[in-house]
C-alpha positions as CSV (number, residue, x, y, z in Angstrom):
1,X,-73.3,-10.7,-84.0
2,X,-73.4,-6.8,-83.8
3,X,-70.6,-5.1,-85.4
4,X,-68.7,-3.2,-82.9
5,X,-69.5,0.8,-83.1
6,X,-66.2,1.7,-84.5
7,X,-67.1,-0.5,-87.6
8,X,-70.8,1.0,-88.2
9,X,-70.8,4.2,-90.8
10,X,-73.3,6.3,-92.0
11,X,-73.9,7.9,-95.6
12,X,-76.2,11.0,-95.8
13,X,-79.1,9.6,-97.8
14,X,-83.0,9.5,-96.6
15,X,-86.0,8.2,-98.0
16,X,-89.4,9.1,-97.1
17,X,-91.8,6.2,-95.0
18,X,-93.6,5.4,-98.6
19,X,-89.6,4.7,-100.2
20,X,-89.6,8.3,-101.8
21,X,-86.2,9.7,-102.5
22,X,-86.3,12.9,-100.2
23,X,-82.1,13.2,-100.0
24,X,-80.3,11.2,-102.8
25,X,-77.1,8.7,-101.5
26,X,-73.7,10.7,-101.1
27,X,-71.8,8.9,-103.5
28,X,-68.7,10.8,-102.2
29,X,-69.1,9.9,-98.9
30,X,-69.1,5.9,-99.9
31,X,-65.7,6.0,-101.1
32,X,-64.6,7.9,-97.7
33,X,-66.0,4.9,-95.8
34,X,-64.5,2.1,-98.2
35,X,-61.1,3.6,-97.3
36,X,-61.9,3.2,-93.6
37,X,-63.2,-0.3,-94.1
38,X,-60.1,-1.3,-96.5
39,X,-57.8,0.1,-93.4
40,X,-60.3,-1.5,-91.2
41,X,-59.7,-4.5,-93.0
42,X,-63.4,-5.5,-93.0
43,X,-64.5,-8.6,-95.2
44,X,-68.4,-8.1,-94.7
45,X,-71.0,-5.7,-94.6
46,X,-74.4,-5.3,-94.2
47,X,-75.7,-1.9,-95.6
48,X,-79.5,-1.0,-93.7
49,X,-81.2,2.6,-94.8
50,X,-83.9,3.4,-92.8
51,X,-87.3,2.6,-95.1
52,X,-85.1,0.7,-97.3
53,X,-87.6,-2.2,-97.6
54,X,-90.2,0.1,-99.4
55,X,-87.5,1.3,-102.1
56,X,-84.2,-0.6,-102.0
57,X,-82.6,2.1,-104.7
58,X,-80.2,3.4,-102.2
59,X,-79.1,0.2,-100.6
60,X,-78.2,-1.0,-104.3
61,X,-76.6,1.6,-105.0
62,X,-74.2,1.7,-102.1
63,X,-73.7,-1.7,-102.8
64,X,-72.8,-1.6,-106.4
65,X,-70.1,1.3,-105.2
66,X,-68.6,-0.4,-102.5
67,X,-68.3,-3.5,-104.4
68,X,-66.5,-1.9,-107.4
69,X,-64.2,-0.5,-105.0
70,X,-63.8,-3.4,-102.1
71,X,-64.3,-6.1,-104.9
72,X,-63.7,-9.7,-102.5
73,X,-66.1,-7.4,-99.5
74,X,-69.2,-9.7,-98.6
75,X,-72.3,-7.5,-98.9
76,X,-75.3,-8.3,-97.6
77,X,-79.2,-6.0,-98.1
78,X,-81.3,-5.5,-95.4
79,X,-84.4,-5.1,-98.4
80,X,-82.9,-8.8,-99.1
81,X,-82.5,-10.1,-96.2
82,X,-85.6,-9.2,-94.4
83,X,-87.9,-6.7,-96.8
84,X,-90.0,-5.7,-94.0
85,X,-90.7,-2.8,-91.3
86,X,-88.2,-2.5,-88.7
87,X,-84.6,-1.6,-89.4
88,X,-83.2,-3.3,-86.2
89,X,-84.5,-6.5,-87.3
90,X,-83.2,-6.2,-90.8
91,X,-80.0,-4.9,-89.5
């Protein structure tokens, strides 16, 4: 199932087609969307980055904040779940 658009976010964060870091995760902005999620009451998540199957750095990180801070959230990787080209596959 497709999350509905209301319960997608985005965190400013890019990595270049080889997996280099070009824009390091906003840590910040994490927390802003764990507050909407909490409110949200979401139970599961599935965190995507674009190139994320080259470098899975930001996806981890992401994951280990949002799970100190939404501790019983469900948190899947797209560089786990399907390490391979093609974000709308892995997502």
């Amino acid at each position: 199932m497709i999350a509905p658009r209301k319960l997608r976010y985005e965190v400013e964060e890019r990595l270049d087609r080889d997996g280099n870091v070009l824009t390091p995760l906003n840590v910040a902005q994490l927390h802003d969307i764990a507050d909407k999620m909490r409110a949200a009451k979401v139970e599961a998540l599935g965190i995507v980055f674009l190139h994320g199957f080259r470098n899975p750095v930001h996806e981890q990180q992401a994951a280990a904040v949002l799970q100190e801070l939404l501790p019983d959230l469900c948190i899947s990787l797209g560089s786990v779940v399907a390490p391979e080209i093609r974000e709308f596959e892995r997502m």
